[in-house]
N, C-alpha and C positions, 0 to 999 in steps of 0.2 A: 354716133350720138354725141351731139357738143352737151359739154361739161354743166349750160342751165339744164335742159334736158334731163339731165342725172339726177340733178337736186330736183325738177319736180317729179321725177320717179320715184325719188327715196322717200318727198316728204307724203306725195299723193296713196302709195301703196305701203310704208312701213312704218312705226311707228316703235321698232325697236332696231340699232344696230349691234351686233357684237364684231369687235377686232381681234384681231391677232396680235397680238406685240411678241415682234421680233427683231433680232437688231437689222434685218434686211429689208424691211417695211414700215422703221420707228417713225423716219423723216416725213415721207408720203402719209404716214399715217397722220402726223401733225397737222398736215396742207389741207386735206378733207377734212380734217376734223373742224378745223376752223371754215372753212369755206359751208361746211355743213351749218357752224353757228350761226353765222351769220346770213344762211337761207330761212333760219327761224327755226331750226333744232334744239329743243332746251339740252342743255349736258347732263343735268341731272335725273333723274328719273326714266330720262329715254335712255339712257348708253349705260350698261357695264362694263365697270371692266376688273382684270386680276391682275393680281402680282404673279410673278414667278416664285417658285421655293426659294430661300436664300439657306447656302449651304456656311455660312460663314459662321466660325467657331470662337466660342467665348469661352472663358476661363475666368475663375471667381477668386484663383489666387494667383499672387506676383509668379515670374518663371524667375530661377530654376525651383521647385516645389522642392517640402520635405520628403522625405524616402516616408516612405510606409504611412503616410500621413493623407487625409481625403481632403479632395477638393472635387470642384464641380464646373461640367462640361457641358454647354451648350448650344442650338442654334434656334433662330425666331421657329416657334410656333406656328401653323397653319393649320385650317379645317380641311380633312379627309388627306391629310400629311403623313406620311411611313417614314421610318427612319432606320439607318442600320447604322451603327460604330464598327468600325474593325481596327484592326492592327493592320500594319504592310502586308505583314504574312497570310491574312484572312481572318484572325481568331476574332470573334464576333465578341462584341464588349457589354451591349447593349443596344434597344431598341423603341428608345423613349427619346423627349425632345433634349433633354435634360437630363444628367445621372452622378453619383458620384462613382469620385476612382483614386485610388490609390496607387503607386508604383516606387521600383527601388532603383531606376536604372532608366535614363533619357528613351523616349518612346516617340515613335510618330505614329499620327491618327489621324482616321478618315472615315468621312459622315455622308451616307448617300442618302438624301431627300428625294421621296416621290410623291406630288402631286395625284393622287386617285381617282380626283373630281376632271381635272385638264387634262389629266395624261403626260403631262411635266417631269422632268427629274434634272437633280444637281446633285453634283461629287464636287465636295472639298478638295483643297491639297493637301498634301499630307502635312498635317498639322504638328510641328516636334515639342513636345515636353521634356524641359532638361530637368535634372534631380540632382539636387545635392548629393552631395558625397556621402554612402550609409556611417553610420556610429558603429563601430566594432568594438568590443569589448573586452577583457583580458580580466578573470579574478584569479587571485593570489591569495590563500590562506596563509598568513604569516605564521602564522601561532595555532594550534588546536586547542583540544579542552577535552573534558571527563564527559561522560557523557550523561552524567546525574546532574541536571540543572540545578534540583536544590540546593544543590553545595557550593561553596566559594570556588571551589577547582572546580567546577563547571559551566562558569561565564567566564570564558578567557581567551575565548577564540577570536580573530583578528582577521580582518578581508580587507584586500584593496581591493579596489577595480581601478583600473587601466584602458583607458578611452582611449582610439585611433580612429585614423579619417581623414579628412581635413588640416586639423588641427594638428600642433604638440598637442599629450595628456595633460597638462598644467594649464591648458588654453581651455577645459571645458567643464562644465559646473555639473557636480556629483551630488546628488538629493537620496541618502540611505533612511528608506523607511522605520528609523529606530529614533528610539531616546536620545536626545541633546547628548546628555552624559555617554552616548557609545558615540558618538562622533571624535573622532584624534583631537586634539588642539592644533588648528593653523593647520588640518591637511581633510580636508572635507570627502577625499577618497577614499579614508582610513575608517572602519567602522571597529569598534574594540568593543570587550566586553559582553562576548554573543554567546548564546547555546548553542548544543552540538543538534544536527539531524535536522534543524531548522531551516527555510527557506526564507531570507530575507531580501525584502526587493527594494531597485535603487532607480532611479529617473537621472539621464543622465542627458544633459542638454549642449548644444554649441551656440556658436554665437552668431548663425543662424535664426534660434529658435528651435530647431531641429530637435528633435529627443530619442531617445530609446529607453522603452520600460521594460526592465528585465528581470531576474534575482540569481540568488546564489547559494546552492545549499550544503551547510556548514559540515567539516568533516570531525571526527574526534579519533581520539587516542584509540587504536585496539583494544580490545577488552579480551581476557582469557576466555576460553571453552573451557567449562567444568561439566564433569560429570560426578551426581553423588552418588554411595555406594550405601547402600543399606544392609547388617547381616545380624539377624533375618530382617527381610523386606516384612514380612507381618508375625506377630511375635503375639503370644496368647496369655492371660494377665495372670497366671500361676509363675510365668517365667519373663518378662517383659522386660525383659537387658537386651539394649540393642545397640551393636556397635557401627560407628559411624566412619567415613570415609570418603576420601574425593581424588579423583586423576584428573591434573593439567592437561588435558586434550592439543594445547595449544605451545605446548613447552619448548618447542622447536625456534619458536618467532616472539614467544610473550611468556616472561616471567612473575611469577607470585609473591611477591617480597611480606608476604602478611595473610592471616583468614580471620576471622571470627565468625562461631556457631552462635545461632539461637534457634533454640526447642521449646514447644511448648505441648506441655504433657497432663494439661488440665484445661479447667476453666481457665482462659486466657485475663479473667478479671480480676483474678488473686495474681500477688506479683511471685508468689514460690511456684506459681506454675510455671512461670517462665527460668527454663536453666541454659545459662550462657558455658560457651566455653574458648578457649584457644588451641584446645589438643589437636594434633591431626587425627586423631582414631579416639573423642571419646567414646566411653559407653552410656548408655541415658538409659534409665528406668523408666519408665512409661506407666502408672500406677491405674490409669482408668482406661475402663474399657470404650474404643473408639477408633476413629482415624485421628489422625496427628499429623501439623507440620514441622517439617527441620528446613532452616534457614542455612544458607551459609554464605557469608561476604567475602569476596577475595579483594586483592590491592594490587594492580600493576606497577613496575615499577617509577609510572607516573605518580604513585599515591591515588588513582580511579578505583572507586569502587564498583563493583557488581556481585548484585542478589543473586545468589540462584536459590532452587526451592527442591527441598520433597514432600512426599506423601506416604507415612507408615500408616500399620492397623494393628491394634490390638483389639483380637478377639478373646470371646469367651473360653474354656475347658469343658467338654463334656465327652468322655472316652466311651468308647465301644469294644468291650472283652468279650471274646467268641465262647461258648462255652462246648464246642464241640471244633477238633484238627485232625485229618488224616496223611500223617508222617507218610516220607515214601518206604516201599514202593507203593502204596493202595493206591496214589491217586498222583502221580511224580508230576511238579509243576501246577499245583493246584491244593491250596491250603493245605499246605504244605507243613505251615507253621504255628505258632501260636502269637498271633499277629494281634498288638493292642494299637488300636485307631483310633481317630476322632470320628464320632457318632454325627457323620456328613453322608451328605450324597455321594462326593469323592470320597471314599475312603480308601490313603494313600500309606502302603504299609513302611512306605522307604523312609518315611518320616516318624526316625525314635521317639520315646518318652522325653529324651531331656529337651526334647523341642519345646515341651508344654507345659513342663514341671523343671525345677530349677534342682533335684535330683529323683530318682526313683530306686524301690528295692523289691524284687521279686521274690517269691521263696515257694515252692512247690510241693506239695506232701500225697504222698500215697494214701489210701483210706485205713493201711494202719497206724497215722503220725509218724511215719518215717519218712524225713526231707528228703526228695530226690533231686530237688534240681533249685540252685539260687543266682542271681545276677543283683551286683551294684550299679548296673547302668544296663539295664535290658535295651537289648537293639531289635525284638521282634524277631533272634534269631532261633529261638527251641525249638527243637525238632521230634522233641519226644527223649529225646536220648537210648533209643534202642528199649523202653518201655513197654510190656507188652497193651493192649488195649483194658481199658479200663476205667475207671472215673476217679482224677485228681483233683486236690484241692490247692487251690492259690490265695495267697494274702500278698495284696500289692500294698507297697506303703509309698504316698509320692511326697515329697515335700517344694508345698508350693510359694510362691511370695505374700497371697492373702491370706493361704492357708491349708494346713498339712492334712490330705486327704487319707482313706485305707479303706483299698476296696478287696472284698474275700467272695470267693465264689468254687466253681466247681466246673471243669473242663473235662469233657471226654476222648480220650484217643482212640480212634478206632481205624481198622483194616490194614494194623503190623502184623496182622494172621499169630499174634503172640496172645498168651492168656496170661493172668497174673495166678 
């Protein structure tokens, strides 16, 4: 078939072409294209035609980029277009035309474009991203500080930071998140004037532009371990003298150059409620009935203070006297005694009278007023004294701090197998 021929083939029977463009047929394909025009094929609307994917890679900022800092990556756009990013290695980046990315360390990258619609694809070269040199960091606490901020000794602590990388540290600019006045004079690295336990953070740039935002948190002075001593830990308002006390836990590594107590044994709104002291052991009366706290400040030999705290109680008096005990042998190991208690649910016989009264006097009488038995400080331990059974009378006298009680009753001993 000669070459007219062809052209009234194409224009008598077709009235759309599609090509192929490829670089093996680009030339040829030029020569019919035009020898087609000029048979009287319009170009427009009779012929389509496509691009191929282009795999070519754009970048939105200068190379080499900042470390850890985002920029964006991409390649032209096309309809029914897939995209895959990876690393050399395979790690898959992303999947879009376009995307941001960050890195701390020169990377090569590579973008395989497929066509969906034609059945086309394109692989970039490995595309390399260089990075600047990372900002390394270095803080230095110069100085500590107490760890009570409200106090003067407790803004005194002092940070450099210490830039490397690239640069000398004198080559790169130090921006500390704080007040004008805790900046050094003439040393912009030097942050003065901080609290302790704080985290303060500092932007630290080259010149570059490059930055690193980081912080640094503040350390202070050791502070002692205290432990306080309460005796008694609850104390009942007939007898409410309690003596006080404290162990350095920490005496090994940290010394106490100083204390001071404060109790408060009332209304805290009246100021006599409040009793200070400096003793190591004193004793504090406690006059109302309640919980209460004791304070006590120690001082390391930085001059640092710290609080520590307790918790006493004073309770009510309300005694419970048995009015019936079987001595042994009747009942060996089982009331045994003539046990006076507090009128509780626990009722603990190990715990004397002078727990709860500030003294007591017992005195004991047969039913013909003959005293058989007395104590100036009853411990709960009568046992009858070899009595036979019978019914005795008691007159207890207590003397308390609100006021001096006397209580009289009548106690029976029974199963000494004796008779009066």
């Amino acid at each position: 078939m000669q070459l007219p021929d062809l052209f009234l083939l194409l224009r008598g029977n077709f009235t759309r072409i599609n090509f192929q463009l490829n670089l093996m047929n680009k030339a040829a394909f030029y020569i019919i294209f035009l020898l087609l025009a000029l048979a009287g094929f319009a170009p427009a609307g009779s012929m389509q035609l496509h691009a191929q994917p282009s795999c070519e890679i754009s970048i939105d900022k200068p190379l080499p980029v900042c470390p850890n800092s985002n920029f964006e990556l991409s390649v032209p756009e096309g309809e029914g277009y897939k995209y895959l990013w990876t690393t050399l290695d395979g790690t898959v980046l992303d999947t879009t035309s376009s995307f941001l990315l960050k890195l701390t360390e020169t990377t090569e990258i590579i973008v395989r474009v497929t066509d969906t619609v034609n059945f086309e694809e394109c692989e970039s070269d490995p595309f390399e991203i260089t990075v600047h040199t990372p900002i390394e960091i270095e803080f230095v606490q110069q100085q500590l500080t107490c760890t009570n901020g409200d106090n003067d000794n407790g803004n005194t602590a002092q940070v450099r930071a210490i830039a490397g990388g690239e640069f000398q540290p004198d080559e790169y600019h130090y921006f500390w998140e704080v007040k004008p006045i805790q900046i050094a004079p003439g040393d912009s690295s030097l942050a003065i004037g901080l609290k302790a336990h704080l985290i303060y953070n500092i932007i630290i740039k080259d010149n570059y532009g490059c930055e690193l935002d980081t912080g640094f948190r503040t350390e202070a002075y050791d502070n002692p371990e205290v432990e306080i001593y309460a005796d008694p830990d609850t104390a009942y308002i007939q007898n409410p003298h309690i003596t006080f006390s404290f162990v350095n836990l920490s005496s090994d590594s940290i010394d106490i150059i100083n204390h001071f107590w404060e109790f408060y044994i009332g209304d805290p709104a009246y100021q006599d409620s409040i009793v200070e002291s400096d003793l190591d052991e004193p004793v504090i009366t406690f006059p109302t009935i309640g919980t209460w706290p004791a304070f006590l400040t120690v001082y390391n030999t930085q001059g640092c203070d710290t609080l520590y705290s307790h918790i006493i109680e004073v309770k009510p008096v309300k005694l419970f006297i048995p009015n019936v005990f079987t001595p042994k042998p009747a009942s060996p190991g089982t009331n045994d005694f003539f046990e006076i208690v507090l009128d509780e649910a626990n009722k603990n016989p190990e715990i004397p009278l002078n727990r709860y009264y500030q003294s007591s006097k017992l005195v004991v009488f047969n039913r013909w007023g003959k005293k058989v038995y007395q104590s100036d400080d009853y411990q709960n331990d009568w046992d009858g004294g070899g009595l036979p059974d019978g019914v005795y009378y008691y007159v207890l006298k207590c003397e308390g701090y609100k006021s001096n009680d006397v209580f009289k009753g009548a106690v029976t001993i029974i199963g000494t197998g004796k008779t009066q």
